[in-house]
LODO-429724 format. One record per atom (N, C-alpha, C): residue number from 1; residue in one letter; atom name; x, y, z. Coordinates in pm, whole numbers, plus 50000, padded with zeros to 5 digits. Layout:
N
pos; code; site; x; y; z
NUM; A; CA; X; Y; Z
...
# end
This chain:
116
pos; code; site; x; y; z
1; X; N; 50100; 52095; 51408
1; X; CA; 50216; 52032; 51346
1; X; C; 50231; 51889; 51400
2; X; N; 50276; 51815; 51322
2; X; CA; 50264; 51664; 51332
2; X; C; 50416; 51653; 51372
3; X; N; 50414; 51560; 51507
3; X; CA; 50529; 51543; 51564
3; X; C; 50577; 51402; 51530
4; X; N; 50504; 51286; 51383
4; X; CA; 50587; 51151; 51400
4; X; C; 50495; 51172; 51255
5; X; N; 50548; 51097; 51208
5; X; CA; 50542; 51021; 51095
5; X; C; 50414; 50895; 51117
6; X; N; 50439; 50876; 51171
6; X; CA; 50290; 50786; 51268
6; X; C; 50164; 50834; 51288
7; X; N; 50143; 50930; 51327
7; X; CA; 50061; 51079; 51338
7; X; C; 49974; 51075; 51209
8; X; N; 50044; 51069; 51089
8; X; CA; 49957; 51035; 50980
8; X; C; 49843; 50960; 50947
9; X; N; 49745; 50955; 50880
9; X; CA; 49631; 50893; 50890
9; X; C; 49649; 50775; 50744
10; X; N; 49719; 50862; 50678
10; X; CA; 49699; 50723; 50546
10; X; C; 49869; 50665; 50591
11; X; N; 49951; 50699; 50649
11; X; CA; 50063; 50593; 50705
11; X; C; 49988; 50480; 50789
12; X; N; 49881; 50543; 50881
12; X; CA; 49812; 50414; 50981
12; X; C; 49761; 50344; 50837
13; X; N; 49712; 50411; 50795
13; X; CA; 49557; 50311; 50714
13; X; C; 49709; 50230; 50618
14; X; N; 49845; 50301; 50561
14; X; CA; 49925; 50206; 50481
14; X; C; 49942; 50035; 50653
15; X; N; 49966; 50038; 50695
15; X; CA; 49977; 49960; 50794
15; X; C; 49900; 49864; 50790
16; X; N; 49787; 49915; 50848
16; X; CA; 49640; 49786; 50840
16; X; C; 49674; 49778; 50697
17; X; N; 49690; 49801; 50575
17; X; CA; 49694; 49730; 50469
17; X; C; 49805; 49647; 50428
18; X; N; 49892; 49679; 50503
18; X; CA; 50011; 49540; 50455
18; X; C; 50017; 49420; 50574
19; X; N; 49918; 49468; 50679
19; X; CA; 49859; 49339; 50778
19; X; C; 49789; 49250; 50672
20; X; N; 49697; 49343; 50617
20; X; CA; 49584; 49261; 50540
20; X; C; 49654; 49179; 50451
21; X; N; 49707; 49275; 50392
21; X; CA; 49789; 49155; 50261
21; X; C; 49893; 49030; 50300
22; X; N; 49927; 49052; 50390
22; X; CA; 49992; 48981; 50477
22; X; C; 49886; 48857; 50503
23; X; N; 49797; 48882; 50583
23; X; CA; 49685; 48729; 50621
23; X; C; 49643; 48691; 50488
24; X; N; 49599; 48808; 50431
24; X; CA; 49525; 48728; 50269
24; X; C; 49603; 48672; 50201
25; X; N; 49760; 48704; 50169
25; X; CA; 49788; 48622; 50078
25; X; C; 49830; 48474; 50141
26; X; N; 49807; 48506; 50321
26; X; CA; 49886; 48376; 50381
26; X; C; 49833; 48207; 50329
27; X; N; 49673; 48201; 50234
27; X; CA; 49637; 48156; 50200
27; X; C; 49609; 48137; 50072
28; X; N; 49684; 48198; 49973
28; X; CA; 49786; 48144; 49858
28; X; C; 49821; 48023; 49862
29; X; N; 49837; 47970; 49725
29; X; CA; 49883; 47870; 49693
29; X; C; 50051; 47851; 49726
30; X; N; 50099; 47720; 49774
30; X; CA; 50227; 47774; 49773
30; X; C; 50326; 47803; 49677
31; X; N; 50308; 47749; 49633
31; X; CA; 50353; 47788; 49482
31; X; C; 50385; 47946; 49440
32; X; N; 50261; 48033; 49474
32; X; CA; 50321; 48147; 49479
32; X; C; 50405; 48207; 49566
33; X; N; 50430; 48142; 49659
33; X; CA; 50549; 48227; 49766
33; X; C; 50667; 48296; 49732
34; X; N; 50711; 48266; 49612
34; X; CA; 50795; 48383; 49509
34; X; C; 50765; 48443; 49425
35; X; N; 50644; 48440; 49383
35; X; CA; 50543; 48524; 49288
35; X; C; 50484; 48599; 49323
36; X; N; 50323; 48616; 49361
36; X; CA; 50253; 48731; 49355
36; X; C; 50244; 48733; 49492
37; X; N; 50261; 48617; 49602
37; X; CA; 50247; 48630; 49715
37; X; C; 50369; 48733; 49771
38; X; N; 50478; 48726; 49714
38; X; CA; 50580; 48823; 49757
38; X; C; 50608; 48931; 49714
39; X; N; 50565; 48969; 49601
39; X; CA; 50491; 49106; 49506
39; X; C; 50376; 49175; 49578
40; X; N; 50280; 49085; 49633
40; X; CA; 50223; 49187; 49694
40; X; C; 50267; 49176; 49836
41; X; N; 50352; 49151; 49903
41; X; CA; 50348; 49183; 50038
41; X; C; 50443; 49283; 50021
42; X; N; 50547; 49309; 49913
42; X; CA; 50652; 49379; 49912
42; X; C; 50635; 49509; 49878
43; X; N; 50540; 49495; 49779
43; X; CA; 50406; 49627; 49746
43; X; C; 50341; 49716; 49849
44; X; N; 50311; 49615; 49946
44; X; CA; 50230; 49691; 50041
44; X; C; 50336; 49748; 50156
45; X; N; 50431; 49673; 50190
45; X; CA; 50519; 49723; 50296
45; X; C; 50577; 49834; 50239
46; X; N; 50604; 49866; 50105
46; X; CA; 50672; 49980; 50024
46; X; C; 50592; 50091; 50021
47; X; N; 50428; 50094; 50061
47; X; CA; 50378; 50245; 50055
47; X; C; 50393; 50309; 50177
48; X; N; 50412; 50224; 50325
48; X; CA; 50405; 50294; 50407
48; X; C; 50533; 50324; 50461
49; X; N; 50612; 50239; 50370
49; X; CA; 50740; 50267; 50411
49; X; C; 50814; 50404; 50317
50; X; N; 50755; 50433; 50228
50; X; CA; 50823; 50540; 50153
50; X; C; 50705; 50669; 50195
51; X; N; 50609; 50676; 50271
51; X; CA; 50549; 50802; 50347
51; X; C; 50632; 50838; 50437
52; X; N; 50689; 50704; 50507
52; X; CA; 50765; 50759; 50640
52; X; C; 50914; 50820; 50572
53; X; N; 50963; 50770; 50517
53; X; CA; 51120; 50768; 50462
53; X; C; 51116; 50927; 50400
54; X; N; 50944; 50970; 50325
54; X; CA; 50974; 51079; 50250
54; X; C; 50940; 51199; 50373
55; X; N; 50865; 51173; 50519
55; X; CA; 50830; 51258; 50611
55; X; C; 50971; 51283; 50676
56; X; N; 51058; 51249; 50675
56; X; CA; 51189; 51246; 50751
56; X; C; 51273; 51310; 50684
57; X; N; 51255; 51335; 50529
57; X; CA; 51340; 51373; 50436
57; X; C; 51328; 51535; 50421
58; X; N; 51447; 51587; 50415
58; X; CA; 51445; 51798; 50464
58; X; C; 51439; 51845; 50385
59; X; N; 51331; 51806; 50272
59; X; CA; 51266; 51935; 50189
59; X; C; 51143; 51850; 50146
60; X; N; 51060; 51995; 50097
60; X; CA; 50932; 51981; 50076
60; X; C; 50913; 51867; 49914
61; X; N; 51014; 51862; 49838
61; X; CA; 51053; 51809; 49738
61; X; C; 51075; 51652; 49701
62; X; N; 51167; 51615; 49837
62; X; CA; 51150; 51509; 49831
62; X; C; 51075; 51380; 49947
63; X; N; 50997; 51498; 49978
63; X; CA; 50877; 51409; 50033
63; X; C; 50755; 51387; 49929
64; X; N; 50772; 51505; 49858
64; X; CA; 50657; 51475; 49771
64; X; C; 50733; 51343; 49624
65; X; N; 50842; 51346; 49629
65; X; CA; 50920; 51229; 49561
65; X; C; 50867; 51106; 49626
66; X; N; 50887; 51089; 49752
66; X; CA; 50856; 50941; 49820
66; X; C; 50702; 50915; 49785
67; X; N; 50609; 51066; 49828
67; X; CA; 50422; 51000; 49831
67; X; C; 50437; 50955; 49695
68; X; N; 50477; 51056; 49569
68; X; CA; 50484; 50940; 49447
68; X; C; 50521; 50789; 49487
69; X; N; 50620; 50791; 49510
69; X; CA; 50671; 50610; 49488
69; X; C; 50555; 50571; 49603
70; X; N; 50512; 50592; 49658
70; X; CA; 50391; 50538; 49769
70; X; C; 50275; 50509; 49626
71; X; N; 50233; 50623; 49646
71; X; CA; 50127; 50577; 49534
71; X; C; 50146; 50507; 49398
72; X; N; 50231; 50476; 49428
72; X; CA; 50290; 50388; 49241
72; X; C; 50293; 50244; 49300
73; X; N; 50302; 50236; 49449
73; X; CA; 50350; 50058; 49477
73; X; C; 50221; 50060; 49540
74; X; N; 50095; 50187; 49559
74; X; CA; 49982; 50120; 49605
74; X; C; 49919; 50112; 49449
75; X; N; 49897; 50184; 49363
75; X; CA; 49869; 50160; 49217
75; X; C; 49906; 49973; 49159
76; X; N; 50041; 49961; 49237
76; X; CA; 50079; 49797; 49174
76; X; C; 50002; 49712; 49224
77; X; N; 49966; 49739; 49394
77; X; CA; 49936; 49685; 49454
77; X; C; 49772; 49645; 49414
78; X; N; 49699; 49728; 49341
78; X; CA; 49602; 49746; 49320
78; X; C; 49567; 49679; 49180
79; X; N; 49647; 49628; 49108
79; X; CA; 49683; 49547; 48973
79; X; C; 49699; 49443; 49076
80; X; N; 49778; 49374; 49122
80; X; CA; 49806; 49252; 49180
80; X; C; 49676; 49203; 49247
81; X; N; 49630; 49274; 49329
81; X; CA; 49483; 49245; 49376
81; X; C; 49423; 49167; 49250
82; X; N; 49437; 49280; 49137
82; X; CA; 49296; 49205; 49022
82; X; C; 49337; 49080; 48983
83; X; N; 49486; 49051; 48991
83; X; CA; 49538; 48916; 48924
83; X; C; 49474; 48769; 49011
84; X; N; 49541; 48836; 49144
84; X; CA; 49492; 48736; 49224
84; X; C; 49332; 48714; 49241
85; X; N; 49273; 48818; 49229
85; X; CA; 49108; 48827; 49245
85; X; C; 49094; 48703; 49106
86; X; N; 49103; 48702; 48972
86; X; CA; 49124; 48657; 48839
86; X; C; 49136; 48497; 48877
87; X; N; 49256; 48497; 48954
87; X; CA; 49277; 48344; 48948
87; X; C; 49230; 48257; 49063
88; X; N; 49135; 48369; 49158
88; X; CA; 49059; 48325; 49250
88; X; C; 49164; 48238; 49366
89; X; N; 49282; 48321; 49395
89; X; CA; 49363; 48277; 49501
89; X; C; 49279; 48251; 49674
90; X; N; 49207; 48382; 49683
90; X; CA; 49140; 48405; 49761
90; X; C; 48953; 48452; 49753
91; X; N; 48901; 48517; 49834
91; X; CA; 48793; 48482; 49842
91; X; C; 48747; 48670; 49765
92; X; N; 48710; 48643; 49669
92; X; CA; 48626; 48784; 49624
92; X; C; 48632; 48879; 49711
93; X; N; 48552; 48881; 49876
93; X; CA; 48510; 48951; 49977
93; X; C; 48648; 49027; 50056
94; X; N; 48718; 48934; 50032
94; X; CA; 48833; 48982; 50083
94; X; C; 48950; 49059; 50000
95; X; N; 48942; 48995; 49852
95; X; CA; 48997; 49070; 49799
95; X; C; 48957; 49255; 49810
96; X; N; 48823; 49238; 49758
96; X; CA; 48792; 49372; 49780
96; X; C; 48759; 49466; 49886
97; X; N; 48780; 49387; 49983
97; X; CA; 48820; 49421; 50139
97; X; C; 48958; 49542; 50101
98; X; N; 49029; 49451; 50069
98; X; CA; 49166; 49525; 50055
98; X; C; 49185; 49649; 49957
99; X; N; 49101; 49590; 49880
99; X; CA; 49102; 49706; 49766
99; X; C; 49050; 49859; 49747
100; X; N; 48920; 49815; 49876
100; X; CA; 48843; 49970; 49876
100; X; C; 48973; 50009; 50032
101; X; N; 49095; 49932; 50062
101; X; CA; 49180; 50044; 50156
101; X; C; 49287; 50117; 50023
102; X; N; 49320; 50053; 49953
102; X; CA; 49395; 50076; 49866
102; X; C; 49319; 50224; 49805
103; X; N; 49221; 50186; 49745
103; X; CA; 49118; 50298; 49706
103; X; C; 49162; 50457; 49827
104; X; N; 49136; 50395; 49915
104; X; CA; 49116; 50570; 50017
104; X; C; 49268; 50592; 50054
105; X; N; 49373; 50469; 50010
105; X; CA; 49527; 50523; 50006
105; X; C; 49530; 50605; 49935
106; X; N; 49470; 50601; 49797
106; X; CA; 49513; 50661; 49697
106; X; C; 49442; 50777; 49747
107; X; N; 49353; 50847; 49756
107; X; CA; 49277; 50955; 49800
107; X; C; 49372; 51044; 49873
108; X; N; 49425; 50969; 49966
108; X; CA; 49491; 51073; 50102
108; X; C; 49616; 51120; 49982
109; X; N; 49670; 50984; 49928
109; X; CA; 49773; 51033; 49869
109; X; C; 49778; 51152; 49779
110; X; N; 49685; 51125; 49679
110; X; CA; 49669; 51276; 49582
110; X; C; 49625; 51388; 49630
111; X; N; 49556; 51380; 49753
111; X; CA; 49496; 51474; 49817
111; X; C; 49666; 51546; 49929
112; X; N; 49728; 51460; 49978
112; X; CA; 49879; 51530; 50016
112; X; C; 49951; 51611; 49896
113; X; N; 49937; 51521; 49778
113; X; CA; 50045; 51542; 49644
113; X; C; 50012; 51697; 49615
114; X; N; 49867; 51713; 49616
114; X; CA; 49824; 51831; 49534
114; X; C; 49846; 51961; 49673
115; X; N; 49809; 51953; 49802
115; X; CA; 49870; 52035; 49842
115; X; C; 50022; 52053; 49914
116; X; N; 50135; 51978; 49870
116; X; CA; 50226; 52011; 49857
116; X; C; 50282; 52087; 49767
# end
């Protein structure tokens, strides 16, 4: 039995990914700093923040409520990637740096969803 919310393996891996998005978009144009640069940082801080919010929560119901909204703001997050990849904000390598974590978010996630 898992004694923290921390303990989790795709809560760590949500973490290193809103670091990442965090440095990558730090090199955005500025211009986007109310656009996609703050869409995706807000994206990414929102999956690991609604694993923890739904691990704390006293039924089996609405934790599996939160991994949804987790996987829906890593799903956005994963659209925003392609935009920015598109308009070549950043560097290809890095985009998809981020993207194959996003990728194995989603994994842990459906893989929790289905045995809850």
């Amino acid at each position: 039995m898992l004694q923290s919310h921390r303990e989790l393996i795709v809560w760590q891996r949500a973490i290193q990914l809103s670091i990442a998005i965090y440095q990558l978009s730090a090199g955005f144009p500025r211009r986007e700093i109310y656009g996609l640069t703050s869409q995706l940082r807000r994206a990414s801080v929102s999956i690991a923040s609604n694993i923890a919010e739904g691990y704390g929560r006293g039924s089996k119901g609405e934790y599996k409520q939160f991994l949804s909204i987790a996987r829906g703001s890593n799903l956005e997050l994963q659209t925003q990637l392609v935009i920015a990849k598109e308009l070549q904000f950043a560097s290809a390598a890095s985009i998809d740096a981020a993207e194959c974590i996003t990728i194995e978010i989603d994994k842990m996630l459906n893989t929790m969803l289905k045995k809850l």
